[in-house]
N, C-alpha and C positions, 0 to 999 in steps of 0.2 A: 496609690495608683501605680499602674507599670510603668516603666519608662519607656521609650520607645525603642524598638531595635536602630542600631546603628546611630543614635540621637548625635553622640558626640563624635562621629566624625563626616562632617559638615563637607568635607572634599571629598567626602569617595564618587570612585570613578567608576566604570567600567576597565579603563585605562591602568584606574593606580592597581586593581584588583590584577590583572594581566602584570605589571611590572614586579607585584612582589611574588606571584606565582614561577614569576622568569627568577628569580631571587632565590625561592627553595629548593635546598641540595638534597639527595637523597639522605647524608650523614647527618641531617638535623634529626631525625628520627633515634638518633643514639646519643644525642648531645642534650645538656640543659637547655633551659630558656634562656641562661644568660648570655652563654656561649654562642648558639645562635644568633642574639640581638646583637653580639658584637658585628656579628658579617652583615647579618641585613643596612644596620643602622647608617653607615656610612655609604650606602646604594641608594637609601628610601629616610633623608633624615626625618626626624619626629613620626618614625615608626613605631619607635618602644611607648611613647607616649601617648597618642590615640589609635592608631592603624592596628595595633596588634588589637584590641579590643572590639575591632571591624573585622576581622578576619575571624577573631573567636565566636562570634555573635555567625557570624557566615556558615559556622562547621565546619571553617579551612585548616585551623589549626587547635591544638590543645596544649596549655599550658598549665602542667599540675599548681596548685594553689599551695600557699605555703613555702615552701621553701624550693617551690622553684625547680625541681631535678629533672622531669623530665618535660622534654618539648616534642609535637609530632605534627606531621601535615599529612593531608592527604594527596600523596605524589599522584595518583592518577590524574590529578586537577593539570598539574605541567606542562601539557602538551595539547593542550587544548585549544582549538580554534576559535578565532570572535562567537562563530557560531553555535559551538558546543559549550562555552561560558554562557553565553546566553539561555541556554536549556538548563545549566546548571542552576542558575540566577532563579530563571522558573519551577522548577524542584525545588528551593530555598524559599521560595517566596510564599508560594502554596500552600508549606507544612512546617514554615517557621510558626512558632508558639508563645508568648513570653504571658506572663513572666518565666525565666525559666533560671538555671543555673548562674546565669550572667547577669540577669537582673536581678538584684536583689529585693525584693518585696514578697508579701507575703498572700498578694490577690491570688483569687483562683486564676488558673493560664486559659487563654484563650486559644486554638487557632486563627490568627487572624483572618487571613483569607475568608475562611470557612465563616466566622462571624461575619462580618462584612455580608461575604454572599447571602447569608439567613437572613438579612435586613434588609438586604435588597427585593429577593424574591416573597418575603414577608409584606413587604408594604403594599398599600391598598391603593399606590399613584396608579393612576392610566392615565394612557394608555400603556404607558412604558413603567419598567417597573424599578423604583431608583431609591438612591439613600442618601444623604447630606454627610459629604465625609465631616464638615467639620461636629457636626453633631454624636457620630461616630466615635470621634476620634476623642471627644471630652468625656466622653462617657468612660475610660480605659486607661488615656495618656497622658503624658506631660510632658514638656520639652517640646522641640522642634520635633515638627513630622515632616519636614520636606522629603528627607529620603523615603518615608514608608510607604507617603504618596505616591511618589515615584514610583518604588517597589510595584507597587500593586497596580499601578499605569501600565508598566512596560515590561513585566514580569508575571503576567499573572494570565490567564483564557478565560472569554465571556463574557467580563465585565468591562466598560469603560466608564472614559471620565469626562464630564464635561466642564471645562473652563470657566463656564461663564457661572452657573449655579454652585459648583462643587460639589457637582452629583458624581455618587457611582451609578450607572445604570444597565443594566442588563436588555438586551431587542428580547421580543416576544419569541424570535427564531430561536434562540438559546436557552430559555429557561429552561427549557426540561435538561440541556444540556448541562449546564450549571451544577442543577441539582442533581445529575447523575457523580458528575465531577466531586462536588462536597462528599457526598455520600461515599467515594469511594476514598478519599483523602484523608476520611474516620475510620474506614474500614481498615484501608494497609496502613496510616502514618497518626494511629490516637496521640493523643497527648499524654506520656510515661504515666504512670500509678504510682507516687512515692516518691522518695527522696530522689531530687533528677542533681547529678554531677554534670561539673564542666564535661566531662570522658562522654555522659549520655547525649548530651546534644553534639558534641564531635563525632561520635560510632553512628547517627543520625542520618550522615551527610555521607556515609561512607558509600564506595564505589556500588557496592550491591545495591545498596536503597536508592541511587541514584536510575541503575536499570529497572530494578522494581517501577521505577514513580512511573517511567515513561513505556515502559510494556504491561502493565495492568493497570494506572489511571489515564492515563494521557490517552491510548491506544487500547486497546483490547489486544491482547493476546492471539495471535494468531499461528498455532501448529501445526504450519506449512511451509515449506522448501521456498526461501525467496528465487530461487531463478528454478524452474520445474519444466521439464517435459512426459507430457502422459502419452505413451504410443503403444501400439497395437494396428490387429488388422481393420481395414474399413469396416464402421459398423456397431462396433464396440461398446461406441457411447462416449469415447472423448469430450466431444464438445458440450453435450450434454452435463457431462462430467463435470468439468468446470465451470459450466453457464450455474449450472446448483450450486457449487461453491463460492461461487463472485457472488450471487444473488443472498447467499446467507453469512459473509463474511467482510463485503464490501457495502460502503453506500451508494444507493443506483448511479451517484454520478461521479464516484470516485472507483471505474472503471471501467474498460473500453475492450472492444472487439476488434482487429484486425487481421485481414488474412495475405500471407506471403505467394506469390505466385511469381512467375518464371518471368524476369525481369524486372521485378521488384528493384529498385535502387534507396539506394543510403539518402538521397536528397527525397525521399516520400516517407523514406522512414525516422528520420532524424529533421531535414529541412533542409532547407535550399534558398534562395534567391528566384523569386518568380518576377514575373509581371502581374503590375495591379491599377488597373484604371482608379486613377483620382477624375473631380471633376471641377472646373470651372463656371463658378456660377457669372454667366456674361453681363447682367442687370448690376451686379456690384462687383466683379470681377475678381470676388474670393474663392480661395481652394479649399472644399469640401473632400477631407481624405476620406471621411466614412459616411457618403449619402446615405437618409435616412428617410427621405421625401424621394416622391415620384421622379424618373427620369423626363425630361424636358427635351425642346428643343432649345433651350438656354442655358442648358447644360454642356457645356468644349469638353468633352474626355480628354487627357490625360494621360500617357502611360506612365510611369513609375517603376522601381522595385526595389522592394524590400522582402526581407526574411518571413519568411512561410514556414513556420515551424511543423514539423510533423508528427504523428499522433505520439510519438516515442518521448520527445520534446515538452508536446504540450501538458503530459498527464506528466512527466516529470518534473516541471514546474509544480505543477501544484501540490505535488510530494514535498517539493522542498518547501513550501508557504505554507504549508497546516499540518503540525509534525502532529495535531490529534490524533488524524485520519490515515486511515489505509488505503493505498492506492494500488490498482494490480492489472496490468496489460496485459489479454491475452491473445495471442501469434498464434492461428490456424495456420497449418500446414508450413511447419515456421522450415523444414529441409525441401519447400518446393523452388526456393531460389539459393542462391548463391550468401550463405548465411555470411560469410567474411567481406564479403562487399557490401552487403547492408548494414552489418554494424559497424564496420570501418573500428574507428579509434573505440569507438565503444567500450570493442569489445573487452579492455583495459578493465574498466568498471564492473565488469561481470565478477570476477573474483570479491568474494564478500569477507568479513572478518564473522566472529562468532553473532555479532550483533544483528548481522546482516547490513552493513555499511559497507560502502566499497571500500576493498584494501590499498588500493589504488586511488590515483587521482590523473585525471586525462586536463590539459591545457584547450580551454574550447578556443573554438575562431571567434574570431572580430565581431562577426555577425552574428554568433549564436551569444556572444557574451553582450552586445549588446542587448538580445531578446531577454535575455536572465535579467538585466538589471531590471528594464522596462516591467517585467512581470513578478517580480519577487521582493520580498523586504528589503532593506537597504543592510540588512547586517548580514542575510543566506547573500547576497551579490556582493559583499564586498569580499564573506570568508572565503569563494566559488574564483574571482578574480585573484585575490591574493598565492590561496592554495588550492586551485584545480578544481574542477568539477568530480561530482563523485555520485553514487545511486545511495542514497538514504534509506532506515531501518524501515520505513512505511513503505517500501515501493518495492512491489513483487512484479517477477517475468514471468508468466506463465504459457506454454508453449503445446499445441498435438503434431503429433507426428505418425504418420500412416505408416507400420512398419513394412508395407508394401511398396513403399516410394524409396525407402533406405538408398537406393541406387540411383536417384534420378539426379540430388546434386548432395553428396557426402559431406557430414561434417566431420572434418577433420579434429583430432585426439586432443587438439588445446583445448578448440571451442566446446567439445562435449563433458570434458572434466572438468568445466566451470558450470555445468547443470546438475540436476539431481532427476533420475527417468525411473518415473513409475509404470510397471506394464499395466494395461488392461487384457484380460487373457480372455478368450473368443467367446466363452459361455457366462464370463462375469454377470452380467447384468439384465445376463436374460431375462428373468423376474418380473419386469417389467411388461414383458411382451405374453406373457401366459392369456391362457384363453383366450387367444385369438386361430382363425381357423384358416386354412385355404382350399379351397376349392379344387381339387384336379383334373374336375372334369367331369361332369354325368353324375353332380354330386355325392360325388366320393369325397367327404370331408377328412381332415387332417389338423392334428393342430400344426400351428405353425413352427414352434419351438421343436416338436419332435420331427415335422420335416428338416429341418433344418438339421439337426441331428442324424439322420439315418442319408440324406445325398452325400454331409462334411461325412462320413465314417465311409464314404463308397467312394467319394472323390481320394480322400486319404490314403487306402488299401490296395483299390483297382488301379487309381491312374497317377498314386505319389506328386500328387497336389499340395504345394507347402499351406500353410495356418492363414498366411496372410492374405491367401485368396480366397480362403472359404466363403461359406454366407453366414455372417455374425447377427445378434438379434437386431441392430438397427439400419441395416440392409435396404429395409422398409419403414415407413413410419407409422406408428399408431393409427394416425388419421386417414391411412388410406385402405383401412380397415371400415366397414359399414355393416351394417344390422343388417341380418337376411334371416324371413322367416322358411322352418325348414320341416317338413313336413314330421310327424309323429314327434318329436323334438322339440326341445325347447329351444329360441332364436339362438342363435350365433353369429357375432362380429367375423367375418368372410374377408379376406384381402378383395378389393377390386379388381375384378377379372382383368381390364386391362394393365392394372399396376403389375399383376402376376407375371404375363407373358411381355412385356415392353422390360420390366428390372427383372427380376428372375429367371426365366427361360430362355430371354435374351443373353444375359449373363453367364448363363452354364452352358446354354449350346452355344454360341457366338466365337465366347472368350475364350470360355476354361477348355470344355471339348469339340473344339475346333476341329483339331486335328487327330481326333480318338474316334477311329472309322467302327470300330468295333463295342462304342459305349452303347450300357444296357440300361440307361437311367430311363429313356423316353420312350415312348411305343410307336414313334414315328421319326423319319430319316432326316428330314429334314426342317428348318425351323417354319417355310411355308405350310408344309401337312401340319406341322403342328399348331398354328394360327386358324384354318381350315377346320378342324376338327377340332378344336376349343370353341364352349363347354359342353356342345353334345356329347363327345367324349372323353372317356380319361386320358391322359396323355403322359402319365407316369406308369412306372409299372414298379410296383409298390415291390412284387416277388425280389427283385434286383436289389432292392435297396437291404 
């Protein structure tokens, strides 16, 4: 049988794993393993005798066999937060294998995990679908299992334990997840072909395979700008734009819509301190903070306050609790307020490393660190208080911007070179709007795309109209297009007469040529005759255009 990973060392910690990582120099990597154990051993004693063989079994370290000459770690490990050992732990645990180099035996290797979950999701229990670790575990090992229990408790996604049976079990809500999970944990991390050396399960655990684990199993891969603004003129398809991409990238509840408007403040975007009626039940005189029954008149209200977190807050927590998932905020009209005053300290956090992690780390308030502990794991709340708060690799900004607003509140050259701005250019997505028609009058049909083409070419030429005031394909909407039968023709979707002249006509006479006493776009003076005269007549005059 295999023996079990980490069998013989009965103390490992979280704790002792952090103390010997504080321990490795970069110069062990040119040094023997003897030389080394001299430095560790009097920092971590009875290192050389069980600990180093936890560490090797981990992928932390390699020590050539034999005679001992070379020793190596993997220094990325170093610097690493409660939080990010714990990710680590999870990589480890997932795509640990045995028997392997360290074990010696000569069983087939297992993935554990990956076994485990096939037994799980195999069994024929309902309603829930579960597996008897100790059954499990006689089938494969020997020795104490306490650790790999553990392992696979506090280390692992999808599966849990219950105490009382010693079941692993898997909720109904998960299996598919599960099974996606295994599947992909064979796909990127098989178990070697052939002779496996200590060196193969060390190069395993290496910094690459660690980003692989968590951007193609853990997460799906997502090739997109964590902080983005998509701007162009009204119309374009912005928001559209990225409602398509949240909706094929995102899960429907791991992402939100908000819109910035002129007055917008940091306490609706981040959180604040409100007021919140609690109540007083008068019959037994207890305080109900979250009524869930009818208001009464035996009900005393209460006022109270506590932390109101805001939508920026809220979906950032739960970035930090489910590093599976993708999380992505998108900011409509994110330059129609005062973008430095909304995101305050934030803005710190905007700056990302390659990974998409803040490079940075911001010290939250009392109140907001209190909301993180209440709503997050105890190990993201302790790393978050210890070392700062930060935006995680799951959690994207996604931002429109009207480049016809450019001027209404500027963001200034820090906060825009912590973005990445994609244009939408005024005919992009026209495609969408073809074959639709409008009407000008005395059924003079038009498509709509080419009208919109032949005014922007005469606005542009005659009256030096910039881009971002033109009429872009979504100007209008699909829906306010309807079926009209047309005589000798076959039907055609028609803008709504009044959609035409209330956005359109309104728009270019009103707005644009207000003040153009000599425009030759309309056959009437003013915007009355041309309400008057709509659709008996035409009211364009096509020659001009």
């Amino acid at each position: 049988m295999a023996y079990t990973p980490l069998a013989r060392a009965r103390n490992f910690t979280e704790a002792n794993l952090t103390t010997v990582l504080n321990l490795y120099e970069d110069r062990f990597n040119n040094m023997t393993w003897t030389d080394a154990n001299l430095i560790i051993e009097p920092s971590f004693p009875g290192y050389s005798r069980t600990h180093y063989q936890t560490y090797g079994q981990l992928g932390i370290e390699y020590k050539e066999t034999g005679n001992k000459n070379a020793f190596r770690v993997h220094n990325y490990l170093k610097n690493f937060s409660p939080s990010e050992l714990t990710k680590y732990l999870k990589f480890w645990g997932m795509t640990y294998f045995t028997p392997n180099a360290k074990v010696n035996s000569s069983d087939n290797p297992i993935l554990i995990f990956v076994e485990l979950s096939k037994l799980i999701l195999n069994s024929t229990s309902l309603p829930t679908k579960k597996y008897n670790f100790t059954t499990f575990s006689a089938a494969y090992f020997s020795g104490s299992l306490d650790i790999l229990k553990n392992v696979l408790k506090d280390h692992t996604l999808y599966i849990e334990y219950d105490n009382h049976t010693d079941e692993f079990f898997v909720s109904i809500d998960n299996e598919d997840k599960l099974q996606t999970l295994i599947d992909k944990i064979e796909e990127y991390f098989p178990i070697p072909v052939g002779y496996m050396s200590p060196l193969c399960l060390f190069e395993r655990y290496s910094e690459e395979n660690f980003s692989k684990f968590f951007l193609n199993i853990i997460r799906e891969p997502i090739l997109e700008s964590h902080n983005k603004i998509i701007y162009g003129a009204p119309g374009t398809g912005k928001s559209f734009l990225l409602q398509e991409k949240a909706i094929d990238l995102f899960d429907d509840d791991n992402f939100n819509r908000i819109t910035f408007y002129n007055g917008y403040t940091y306490g609706q975007f981040v959180g604040a301190f409100k007021p919140k009626p609690i109540y007083k039940d008068l019959t037994n005189n207890k305080i109900e903070h979250n009524l869930r029954t009818a208001i009464t008149d035996e009900h005393e209200p209460i006022i109270t306050y506590e932390f109101i977190a805001g939508p920026f807050i809220e979906l950032l927590v739960k970035a930090l609790s489910d590093e599976s998932s993708n999380f992505c905020l998108i900011i409509e009209e994110i330059n129609r307020t005062k973008v430095d005053a909304v995101f305050g300290n934030i803005f710190q956090l905007l700056d990302r490393d390659e990974n998409g992690r803040s490079s940075y780390t911001i010290i939250p308030s009392v109140e907001l660190l209190l909301y993180i502990k209440e709503n997050t794991p105890t190990n993201i709340y302790n790393d978050i208080e210890n070392n700062g708060l930060y935006l995680p690799q799951n959690f994207y900004l996604w931002a429109t911007m009207n480049s016809a607003d450019q001027g209404v509140f500027p963001m200034d050259t820090a906060f825009k070179r912590r973005w990445d701005f994609e244009y939408i250019g005024l005919n992009e997505n026209e495609s969408y709007m073809n074959n639709l028609f409008i009407n000008l009058g005395n059924n003079d049909y038009i498509g709509y795309n080419d009208f919109r083409h032949k005014v922007n070419a005469k606005l542009n030429t005659t009256f030096n109209i910039d881009e971002d005031k033109m009429i872009a394909p979504f100007f209008v909407n699909r829906r306010d297009f309807e079926e009209v039968v047309v005589a000798g023709s076959a039907n055609k979707w028609v803008l709504k007469e009044e959609i035409f002249i209330s956005k359109i006509v309104m728009y270019l006479k009103d707005d644009i040529l207000r003040h153009s006493r000599n425009e030759t776009i309309f056959l009437f003076n003013t915007f009355s005759e041309i309400v008057e005269n709509y659709p008996t007549l035409s009211i364009i005059d096509q020659t001009s255009l």
